[in-house]
mmCIF file as Biopython writes it, N, C-alpha, C and O atoms, coordinates in Angstrom:
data_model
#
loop_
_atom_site.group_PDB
_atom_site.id
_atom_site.type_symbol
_atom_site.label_atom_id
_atom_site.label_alt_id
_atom_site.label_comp_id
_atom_site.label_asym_id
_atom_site.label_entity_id
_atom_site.label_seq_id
_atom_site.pdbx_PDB_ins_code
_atom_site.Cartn_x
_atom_site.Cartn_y
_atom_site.Cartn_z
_atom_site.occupancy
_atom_site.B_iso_or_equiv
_atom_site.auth_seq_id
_atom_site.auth_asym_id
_atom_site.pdbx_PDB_model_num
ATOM 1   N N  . UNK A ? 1  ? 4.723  -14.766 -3.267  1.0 0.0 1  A 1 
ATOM 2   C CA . UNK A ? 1  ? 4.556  -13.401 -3.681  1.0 0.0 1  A 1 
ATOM 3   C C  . UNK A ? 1  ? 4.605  -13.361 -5.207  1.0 0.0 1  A 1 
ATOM 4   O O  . UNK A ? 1  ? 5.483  -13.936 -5.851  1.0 0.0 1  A 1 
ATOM 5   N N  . UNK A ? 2  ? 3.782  -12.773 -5.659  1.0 0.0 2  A 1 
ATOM 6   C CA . UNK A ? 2  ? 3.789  -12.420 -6.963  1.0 0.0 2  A 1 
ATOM 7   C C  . UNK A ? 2  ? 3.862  -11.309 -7.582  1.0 0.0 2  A 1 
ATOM 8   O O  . UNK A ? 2  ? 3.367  -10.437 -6.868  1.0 0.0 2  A 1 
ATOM 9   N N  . UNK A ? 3  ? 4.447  -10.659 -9.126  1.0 0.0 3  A 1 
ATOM 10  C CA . UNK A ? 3  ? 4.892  -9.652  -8.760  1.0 0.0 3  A 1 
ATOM 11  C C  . UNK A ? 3  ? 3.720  -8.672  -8.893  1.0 0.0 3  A 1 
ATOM 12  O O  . UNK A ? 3  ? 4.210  -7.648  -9.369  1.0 0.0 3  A 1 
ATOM 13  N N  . UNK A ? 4  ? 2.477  -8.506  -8.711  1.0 0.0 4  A 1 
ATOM 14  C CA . UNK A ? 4  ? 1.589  -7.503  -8.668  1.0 0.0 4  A 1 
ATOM 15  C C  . UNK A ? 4  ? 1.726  -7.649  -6.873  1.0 0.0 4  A 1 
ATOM 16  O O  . UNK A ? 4  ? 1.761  -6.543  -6.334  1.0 0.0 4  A 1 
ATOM 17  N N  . UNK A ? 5  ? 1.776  -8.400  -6.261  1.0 0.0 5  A 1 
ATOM 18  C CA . UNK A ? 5  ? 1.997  -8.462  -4.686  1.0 0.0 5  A 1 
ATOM 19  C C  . UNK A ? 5  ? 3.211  -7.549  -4.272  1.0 0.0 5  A 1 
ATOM 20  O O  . UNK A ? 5  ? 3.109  -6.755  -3.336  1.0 0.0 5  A 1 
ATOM 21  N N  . UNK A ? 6  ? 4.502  -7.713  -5.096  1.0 0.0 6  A 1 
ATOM 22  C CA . UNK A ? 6  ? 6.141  -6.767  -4.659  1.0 0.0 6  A 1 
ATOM 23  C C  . UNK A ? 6  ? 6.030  -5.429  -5.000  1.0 0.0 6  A 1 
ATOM 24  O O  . UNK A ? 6  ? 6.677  -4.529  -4.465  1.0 0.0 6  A 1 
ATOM 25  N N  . UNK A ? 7  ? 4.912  -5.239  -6.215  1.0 0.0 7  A 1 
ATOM 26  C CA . UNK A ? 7  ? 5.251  -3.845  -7.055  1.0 0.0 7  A 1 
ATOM 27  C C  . UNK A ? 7  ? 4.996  -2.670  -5.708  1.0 0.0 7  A 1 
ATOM 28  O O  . UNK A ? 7  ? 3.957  -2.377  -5.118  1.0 0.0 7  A 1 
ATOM 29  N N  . UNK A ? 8  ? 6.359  -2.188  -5.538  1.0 0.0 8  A 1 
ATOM 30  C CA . UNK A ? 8  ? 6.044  -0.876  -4.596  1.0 0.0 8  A 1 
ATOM 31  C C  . UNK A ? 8  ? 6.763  -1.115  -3.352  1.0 0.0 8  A 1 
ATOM 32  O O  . UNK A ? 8  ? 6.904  -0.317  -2.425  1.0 0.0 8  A 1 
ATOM 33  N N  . UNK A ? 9  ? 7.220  -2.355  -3.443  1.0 0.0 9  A 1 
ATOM 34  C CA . UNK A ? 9  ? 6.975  -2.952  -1.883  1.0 0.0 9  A 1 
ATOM 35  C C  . UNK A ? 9  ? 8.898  -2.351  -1.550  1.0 0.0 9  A 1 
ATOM 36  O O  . UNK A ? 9  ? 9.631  -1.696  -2.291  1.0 0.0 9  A 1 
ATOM 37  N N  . UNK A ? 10 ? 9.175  -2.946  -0.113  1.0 0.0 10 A 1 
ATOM 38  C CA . UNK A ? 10 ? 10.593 -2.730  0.679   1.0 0.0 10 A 1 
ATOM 39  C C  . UNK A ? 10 ? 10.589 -4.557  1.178   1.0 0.0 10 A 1 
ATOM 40  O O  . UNK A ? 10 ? 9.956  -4.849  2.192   1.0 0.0 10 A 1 
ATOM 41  N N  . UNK A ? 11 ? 11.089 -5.316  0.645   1.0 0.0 11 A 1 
ATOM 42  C CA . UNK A ? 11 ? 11.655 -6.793  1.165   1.0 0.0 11 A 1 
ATOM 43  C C  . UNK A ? 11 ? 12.840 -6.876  1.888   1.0 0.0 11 A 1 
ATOM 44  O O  . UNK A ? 11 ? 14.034 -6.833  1.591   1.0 0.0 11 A 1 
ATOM 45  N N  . UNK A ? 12 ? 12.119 -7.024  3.044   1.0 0.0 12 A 1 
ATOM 46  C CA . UNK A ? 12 ? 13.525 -7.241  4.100   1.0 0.0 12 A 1 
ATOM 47  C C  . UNK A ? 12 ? 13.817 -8.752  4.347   1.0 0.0 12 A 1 
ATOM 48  O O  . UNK A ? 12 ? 12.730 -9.250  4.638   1.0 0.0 12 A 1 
ATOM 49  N N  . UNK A ? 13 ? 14.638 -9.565  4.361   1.0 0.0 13 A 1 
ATOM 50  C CA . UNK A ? 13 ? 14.234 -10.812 4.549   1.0 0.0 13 A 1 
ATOM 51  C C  . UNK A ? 13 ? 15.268 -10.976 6.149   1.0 0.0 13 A 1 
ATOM 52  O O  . UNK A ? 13 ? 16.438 -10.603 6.060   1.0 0.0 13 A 1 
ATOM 53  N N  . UNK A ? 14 ? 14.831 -11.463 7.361   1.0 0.0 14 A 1 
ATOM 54  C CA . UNK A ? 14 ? 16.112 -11.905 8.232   1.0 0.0 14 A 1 
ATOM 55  C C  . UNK A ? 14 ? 15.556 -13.541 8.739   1.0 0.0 14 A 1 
ATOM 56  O O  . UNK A ? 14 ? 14.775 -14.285 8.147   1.0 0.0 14 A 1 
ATOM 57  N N  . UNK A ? 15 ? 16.131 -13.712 9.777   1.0 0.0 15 A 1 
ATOM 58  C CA . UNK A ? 15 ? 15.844 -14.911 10.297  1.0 0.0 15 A 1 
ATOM 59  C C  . UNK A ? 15 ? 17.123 -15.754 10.743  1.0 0.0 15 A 1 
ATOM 60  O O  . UNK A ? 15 ? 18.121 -15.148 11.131  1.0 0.0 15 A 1 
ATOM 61  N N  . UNK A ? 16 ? 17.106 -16.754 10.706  1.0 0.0 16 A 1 
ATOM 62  C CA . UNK A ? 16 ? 17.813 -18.046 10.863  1.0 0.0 16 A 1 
ATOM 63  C C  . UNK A ? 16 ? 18.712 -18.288 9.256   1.0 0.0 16 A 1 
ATOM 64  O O  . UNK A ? 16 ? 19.866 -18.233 8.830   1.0 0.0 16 A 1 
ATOM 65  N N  . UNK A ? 17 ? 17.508 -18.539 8.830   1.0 0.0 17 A 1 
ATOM 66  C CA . UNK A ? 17 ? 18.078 -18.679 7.417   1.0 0.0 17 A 1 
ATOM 67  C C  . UNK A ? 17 ? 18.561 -17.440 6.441   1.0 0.0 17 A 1 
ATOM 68  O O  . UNK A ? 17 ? 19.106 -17.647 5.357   1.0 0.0 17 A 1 
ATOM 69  N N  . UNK A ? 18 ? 18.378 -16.550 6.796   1.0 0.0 18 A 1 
ATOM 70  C CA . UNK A ? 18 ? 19.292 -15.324 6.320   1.0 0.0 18 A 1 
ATOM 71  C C  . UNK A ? 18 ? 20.386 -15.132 6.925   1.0 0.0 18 A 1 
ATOM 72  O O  . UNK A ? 18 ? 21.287 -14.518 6.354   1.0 0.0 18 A 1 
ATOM 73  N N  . UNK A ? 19 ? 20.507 -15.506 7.917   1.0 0.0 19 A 1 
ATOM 74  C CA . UNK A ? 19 ? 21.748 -15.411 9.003   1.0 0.0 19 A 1 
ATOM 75  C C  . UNK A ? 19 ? 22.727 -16.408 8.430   1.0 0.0 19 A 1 
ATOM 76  O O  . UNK A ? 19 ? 23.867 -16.291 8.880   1.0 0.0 19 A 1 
ATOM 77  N N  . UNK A ? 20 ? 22.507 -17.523 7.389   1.0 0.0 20 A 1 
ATOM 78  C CA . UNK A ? 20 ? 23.185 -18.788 7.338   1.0 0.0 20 A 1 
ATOM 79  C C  . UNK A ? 20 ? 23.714 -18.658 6.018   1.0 0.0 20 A 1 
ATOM 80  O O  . UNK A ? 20 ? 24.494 -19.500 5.573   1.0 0.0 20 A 1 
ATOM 81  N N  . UNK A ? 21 ? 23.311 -17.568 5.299   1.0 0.0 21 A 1 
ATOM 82  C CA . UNK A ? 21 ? 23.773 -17.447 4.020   1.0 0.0 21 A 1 
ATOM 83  C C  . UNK A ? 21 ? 25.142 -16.673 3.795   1.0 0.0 21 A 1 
ATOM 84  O O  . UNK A ? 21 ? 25.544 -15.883 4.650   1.0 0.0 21 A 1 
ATOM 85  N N  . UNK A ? 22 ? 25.803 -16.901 2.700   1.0 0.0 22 A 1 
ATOM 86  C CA . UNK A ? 22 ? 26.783 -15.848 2.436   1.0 0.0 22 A 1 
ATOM 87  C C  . UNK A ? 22 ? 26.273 -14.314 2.093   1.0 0.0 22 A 1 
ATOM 88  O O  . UNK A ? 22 ? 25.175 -13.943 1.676   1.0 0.0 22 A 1 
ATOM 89  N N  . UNK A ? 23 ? 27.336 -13.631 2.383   1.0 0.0 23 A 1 
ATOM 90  C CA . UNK A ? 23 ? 26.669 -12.027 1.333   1.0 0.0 23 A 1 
ATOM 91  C C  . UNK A ? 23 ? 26.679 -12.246 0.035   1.0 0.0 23 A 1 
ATOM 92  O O  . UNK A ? 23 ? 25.693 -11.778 -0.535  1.0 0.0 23 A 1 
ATOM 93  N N  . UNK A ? 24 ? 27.630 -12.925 -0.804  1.0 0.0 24 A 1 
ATOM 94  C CA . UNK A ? 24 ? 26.706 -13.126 -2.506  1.0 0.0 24 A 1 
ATOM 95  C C  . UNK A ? 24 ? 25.533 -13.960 -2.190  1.0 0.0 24 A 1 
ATOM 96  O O  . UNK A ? 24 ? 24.588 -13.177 -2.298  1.0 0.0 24 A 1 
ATOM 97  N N  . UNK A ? 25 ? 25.187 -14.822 -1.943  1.0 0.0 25 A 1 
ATOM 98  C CA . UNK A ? 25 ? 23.890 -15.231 -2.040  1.0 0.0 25 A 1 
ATOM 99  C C  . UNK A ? 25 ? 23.068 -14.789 -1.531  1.0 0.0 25 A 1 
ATOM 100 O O  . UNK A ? 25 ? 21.940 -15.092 -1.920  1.0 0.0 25 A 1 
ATOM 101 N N  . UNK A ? 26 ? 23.257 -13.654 -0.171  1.0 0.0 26 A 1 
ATOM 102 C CA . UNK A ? 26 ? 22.450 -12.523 0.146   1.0 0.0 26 A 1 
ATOM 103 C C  . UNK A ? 26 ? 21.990 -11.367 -1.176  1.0 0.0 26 A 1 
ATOM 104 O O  . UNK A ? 26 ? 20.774 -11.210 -1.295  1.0 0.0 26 A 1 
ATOM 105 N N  . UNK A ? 27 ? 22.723 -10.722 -1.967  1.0 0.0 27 A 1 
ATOM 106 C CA . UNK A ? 27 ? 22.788 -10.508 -3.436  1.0 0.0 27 A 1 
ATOM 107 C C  . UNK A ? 27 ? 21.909 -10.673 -4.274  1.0 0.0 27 A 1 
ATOM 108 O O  . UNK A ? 27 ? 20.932 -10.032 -4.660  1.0 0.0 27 A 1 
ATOM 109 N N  . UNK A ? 28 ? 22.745 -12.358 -4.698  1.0 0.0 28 A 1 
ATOM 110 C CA . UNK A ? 28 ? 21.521 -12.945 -5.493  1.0 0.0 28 A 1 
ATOM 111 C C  . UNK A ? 28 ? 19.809 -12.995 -5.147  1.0 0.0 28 A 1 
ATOM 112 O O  . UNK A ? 28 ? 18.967 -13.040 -6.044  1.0 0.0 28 A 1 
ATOM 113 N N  . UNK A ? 29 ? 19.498 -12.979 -3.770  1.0 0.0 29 A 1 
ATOM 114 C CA . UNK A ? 29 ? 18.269 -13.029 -3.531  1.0 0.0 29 A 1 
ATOM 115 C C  . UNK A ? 29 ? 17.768 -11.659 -3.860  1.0 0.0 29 A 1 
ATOM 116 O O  . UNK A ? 29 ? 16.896 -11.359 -4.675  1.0 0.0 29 A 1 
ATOM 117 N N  . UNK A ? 30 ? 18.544 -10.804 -3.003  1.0 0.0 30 A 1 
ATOM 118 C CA . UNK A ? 30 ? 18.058 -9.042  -3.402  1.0 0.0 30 A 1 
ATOM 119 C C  . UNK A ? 30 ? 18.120 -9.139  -5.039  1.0 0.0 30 A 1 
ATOM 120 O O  . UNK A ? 30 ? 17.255 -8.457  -5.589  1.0 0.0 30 A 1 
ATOM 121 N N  . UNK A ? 31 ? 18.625 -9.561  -5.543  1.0 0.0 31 A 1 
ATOM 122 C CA . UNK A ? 31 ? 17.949 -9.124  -7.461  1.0 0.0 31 A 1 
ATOM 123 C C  . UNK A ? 31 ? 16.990 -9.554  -7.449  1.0 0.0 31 A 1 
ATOM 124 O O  . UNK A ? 31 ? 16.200 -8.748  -7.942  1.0 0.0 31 A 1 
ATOM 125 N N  . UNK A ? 32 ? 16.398 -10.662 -7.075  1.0 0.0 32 A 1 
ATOM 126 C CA . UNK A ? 32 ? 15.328 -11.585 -7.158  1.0 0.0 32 A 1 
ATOM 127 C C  . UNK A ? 32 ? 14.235 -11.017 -6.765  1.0 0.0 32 A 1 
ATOM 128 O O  . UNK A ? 32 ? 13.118 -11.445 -7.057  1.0 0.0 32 A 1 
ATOM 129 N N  . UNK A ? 33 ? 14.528 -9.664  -5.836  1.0 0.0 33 A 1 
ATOM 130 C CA . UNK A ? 33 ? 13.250 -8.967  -5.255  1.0 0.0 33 A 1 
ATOM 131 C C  . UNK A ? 33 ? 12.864 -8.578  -7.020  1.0 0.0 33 A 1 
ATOM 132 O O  . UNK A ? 33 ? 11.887 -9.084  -7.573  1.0 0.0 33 A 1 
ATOM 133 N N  . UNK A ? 34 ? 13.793 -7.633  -7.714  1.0 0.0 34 A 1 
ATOM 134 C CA . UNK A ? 34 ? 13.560 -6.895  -8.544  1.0 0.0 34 A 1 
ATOM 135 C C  . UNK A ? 34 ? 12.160 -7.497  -9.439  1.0 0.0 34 A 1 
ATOM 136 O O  . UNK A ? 34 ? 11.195 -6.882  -9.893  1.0 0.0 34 A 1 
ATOM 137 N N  . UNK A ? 35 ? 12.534 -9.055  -9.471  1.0 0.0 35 A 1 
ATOM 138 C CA . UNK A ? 35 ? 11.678 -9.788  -10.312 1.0 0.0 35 A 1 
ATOM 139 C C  . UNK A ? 35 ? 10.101 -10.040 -10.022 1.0 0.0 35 A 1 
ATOM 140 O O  . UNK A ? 35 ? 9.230  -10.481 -10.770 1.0 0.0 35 A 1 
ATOM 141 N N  . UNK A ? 36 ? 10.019 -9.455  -8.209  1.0 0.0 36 A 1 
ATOM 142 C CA . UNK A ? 36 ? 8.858  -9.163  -8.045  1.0 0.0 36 A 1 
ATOM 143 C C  . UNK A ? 36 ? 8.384  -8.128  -8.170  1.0 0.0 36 A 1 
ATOM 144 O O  . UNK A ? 36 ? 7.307  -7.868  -7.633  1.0 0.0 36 A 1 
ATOM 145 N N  . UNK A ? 37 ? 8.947  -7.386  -8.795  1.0 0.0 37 A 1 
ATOM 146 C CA . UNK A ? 37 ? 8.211  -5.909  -8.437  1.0 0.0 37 A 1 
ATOM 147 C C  . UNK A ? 37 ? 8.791  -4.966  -7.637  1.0 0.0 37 A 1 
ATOM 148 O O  . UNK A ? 37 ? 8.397  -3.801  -7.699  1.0 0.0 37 A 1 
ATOM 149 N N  . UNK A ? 38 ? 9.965  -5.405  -6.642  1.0 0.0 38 A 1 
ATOM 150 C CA . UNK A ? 38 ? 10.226 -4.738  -5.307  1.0 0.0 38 A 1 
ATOM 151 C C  . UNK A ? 38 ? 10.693 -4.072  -5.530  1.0 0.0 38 A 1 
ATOM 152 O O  . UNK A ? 38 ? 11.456 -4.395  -6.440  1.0 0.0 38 A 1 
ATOM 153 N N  . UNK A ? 39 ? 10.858 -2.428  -5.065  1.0 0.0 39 A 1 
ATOM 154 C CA . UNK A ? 39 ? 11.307 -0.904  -5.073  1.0 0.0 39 A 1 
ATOM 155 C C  . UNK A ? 39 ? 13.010 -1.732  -4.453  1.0 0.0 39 A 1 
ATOM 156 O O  . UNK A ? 39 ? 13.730 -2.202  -5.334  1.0 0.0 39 A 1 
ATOM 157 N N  . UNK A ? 40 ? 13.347 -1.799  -3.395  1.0 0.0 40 A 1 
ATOM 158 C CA . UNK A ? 40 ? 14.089 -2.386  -2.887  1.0 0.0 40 A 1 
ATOM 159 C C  . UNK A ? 40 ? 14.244 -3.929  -2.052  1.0 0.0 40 A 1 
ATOM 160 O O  . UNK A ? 40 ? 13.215 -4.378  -1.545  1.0 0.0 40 A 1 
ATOM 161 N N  . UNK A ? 41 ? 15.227 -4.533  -1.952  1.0 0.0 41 A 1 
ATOM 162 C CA . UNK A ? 41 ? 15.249 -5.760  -1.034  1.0 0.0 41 A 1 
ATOM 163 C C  . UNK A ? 41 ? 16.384 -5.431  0.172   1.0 0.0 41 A 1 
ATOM 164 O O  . UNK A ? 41 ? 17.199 -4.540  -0.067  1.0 0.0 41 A 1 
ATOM 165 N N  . UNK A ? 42 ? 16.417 -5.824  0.891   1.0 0.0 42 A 1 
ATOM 166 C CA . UNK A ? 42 ? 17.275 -6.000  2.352   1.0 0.0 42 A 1 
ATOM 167 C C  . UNK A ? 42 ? 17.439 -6.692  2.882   1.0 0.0 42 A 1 
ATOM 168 O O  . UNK A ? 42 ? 16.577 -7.560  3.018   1.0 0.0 42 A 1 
ATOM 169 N N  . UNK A ? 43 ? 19.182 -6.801  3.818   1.0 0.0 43 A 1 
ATOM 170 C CA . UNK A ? 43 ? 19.039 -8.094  4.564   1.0 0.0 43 A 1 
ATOM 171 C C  . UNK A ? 43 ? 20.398 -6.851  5.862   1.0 0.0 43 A 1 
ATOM 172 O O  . UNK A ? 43 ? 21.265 -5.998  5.672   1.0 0.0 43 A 1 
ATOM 173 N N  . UNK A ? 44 ? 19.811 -7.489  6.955   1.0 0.0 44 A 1 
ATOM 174 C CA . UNK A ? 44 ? 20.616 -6.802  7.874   1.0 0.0 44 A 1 
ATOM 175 C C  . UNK A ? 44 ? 21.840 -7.383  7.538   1.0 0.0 44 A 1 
ATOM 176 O O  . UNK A ? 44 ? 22.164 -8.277  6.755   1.0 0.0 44 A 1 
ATOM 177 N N  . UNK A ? 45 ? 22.913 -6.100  8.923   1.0 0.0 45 A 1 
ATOM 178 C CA . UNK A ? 45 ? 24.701 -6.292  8.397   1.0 0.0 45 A 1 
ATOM 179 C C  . UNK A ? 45 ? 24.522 -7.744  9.314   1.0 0.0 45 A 1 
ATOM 180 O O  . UNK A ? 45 ? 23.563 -7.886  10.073  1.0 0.0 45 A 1 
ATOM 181 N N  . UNK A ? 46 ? 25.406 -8.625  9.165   1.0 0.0 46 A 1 
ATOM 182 C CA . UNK A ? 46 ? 25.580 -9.897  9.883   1.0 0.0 46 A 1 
ATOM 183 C C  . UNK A ? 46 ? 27.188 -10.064 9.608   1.0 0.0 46 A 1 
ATOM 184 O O  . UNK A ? 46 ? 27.902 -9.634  8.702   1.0 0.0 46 A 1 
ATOM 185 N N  . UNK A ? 47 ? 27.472 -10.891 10.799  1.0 0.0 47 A 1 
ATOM 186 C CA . UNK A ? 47 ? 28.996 -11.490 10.481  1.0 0.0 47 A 1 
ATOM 187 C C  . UNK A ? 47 ? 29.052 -12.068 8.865   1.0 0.0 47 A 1 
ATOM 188 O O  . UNK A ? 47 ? 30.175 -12.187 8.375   1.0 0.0 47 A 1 
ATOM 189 N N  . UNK A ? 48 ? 28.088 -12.361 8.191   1.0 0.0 48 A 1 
ATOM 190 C CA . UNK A ? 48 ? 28.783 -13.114 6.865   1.0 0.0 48 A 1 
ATOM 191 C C  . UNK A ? 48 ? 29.431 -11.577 6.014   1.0 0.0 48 A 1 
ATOM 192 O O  . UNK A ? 48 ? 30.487 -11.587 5.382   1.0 0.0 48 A 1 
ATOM 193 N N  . UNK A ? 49 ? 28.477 -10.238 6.186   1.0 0.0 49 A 1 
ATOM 194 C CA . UNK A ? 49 ? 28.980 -9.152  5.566   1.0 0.0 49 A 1 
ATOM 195 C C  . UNK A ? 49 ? 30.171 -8.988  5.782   1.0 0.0 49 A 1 
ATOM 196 O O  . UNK A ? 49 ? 30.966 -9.005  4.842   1.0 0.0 49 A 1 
ATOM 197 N N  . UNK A ? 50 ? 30.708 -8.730  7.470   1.0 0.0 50 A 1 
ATOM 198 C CA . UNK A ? 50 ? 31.283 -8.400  7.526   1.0 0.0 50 A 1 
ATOM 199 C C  . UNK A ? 50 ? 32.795 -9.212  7.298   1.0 0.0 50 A 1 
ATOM 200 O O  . UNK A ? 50 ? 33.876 -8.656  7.494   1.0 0.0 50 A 1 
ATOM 201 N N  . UNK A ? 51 ? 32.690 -10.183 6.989   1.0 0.0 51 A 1 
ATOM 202 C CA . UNK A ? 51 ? 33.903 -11.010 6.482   1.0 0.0 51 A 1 
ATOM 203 C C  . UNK A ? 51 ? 34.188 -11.069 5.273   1.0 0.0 51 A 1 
ATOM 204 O O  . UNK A ? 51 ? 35.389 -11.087 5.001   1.0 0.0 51 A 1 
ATOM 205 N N  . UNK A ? 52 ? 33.236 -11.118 4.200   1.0 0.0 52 A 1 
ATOM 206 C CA . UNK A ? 52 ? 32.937 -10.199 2.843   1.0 0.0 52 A 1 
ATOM 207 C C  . UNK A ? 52 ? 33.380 -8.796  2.807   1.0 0.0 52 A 1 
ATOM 208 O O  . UNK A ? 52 ? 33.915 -8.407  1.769   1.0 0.0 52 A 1 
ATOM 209 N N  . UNK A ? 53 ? 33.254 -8.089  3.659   1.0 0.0 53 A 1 
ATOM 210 C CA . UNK A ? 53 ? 33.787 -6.618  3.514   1.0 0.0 53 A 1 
ATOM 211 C C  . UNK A ? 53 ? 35.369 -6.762  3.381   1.0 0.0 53 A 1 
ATOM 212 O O  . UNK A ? 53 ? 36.079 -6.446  2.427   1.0 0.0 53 A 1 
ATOM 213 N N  . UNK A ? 54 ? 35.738 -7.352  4.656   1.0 0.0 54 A 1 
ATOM 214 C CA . UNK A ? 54 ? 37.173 -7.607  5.162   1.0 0.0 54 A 1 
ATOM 215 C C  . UNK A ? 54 ? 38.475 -7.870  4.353   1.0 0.0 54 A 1 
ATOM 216 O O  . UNK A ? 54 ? 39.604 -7.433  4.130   1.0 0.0 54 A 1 
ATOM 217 N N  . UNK A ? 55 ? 37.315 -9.179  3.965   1.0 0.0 55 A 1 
ATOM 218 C CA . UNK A ? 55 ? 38.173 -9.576  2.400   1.0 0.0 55 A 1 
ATOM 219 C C  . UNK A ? 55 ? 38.726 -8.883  1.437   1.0 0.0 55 A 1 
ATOM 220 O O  . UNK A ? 55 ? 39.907 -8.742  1.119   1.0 0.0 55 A 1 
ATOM 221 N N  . UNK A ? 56 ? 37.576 -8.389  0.925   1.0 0.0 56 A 1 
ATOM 222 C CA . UNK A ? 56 ? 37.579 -7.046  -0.213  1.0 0.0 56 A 1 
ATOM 223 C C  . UNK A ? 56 ? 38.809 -6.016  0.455   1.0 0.0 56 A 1 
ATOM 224 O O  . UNK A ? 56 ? 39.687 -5.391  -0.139  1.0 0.0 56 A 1 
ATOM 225 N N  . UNK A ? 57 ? 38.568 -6.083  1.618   1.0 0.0 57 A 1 
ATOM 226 C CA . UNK A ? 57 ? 39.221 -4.481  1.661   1.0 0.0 57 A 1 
ATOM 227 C C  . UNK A ? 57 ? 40.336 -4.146  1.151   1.0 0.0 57 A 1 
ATOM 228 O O  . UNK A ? 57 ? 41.261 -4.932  0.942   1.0 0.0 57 A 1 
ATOM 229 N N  . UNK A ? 58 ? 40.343 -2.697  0.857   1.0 0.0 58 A 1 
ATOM 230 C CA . UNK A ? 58 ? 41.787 -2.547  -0.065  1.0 0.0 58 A 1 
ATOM 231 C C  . UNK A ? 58 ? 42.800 -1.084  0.828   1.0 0.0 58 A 1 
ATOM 232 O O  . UNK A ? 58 ? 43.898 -0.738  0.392   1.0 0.0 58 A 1 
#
């Protein structure tokens, strides 16, 4: 994708390999939309969020 391809766009990414990542490196990829162009990026809630949330919680 290039970014005249993202400009406008909604990037959802899931799979296997989204499933295998942490939520910061879920993160880091969503900025990475920005660099294409992308209005927004997404990744569904998954157990890695929610153990990331957990953590945090205050």
């Amino acid at each position: 994708m290039t970014v005249k391809g993202g400009t406008g766009a909604i990037i959802e990414y899931f799979g296997a390999g989204a499933e295998s990542m942490s939520c910061t490196g879920k993160g880091t990829i969503c900025n990475m939309g920005a660099e294409v162009g992308a209005t927004t990026s997404t990744f569904g809630y998954d157990d890695s969020m929610e153990r990331y949330l957990t953590f945090y919680e205050t």
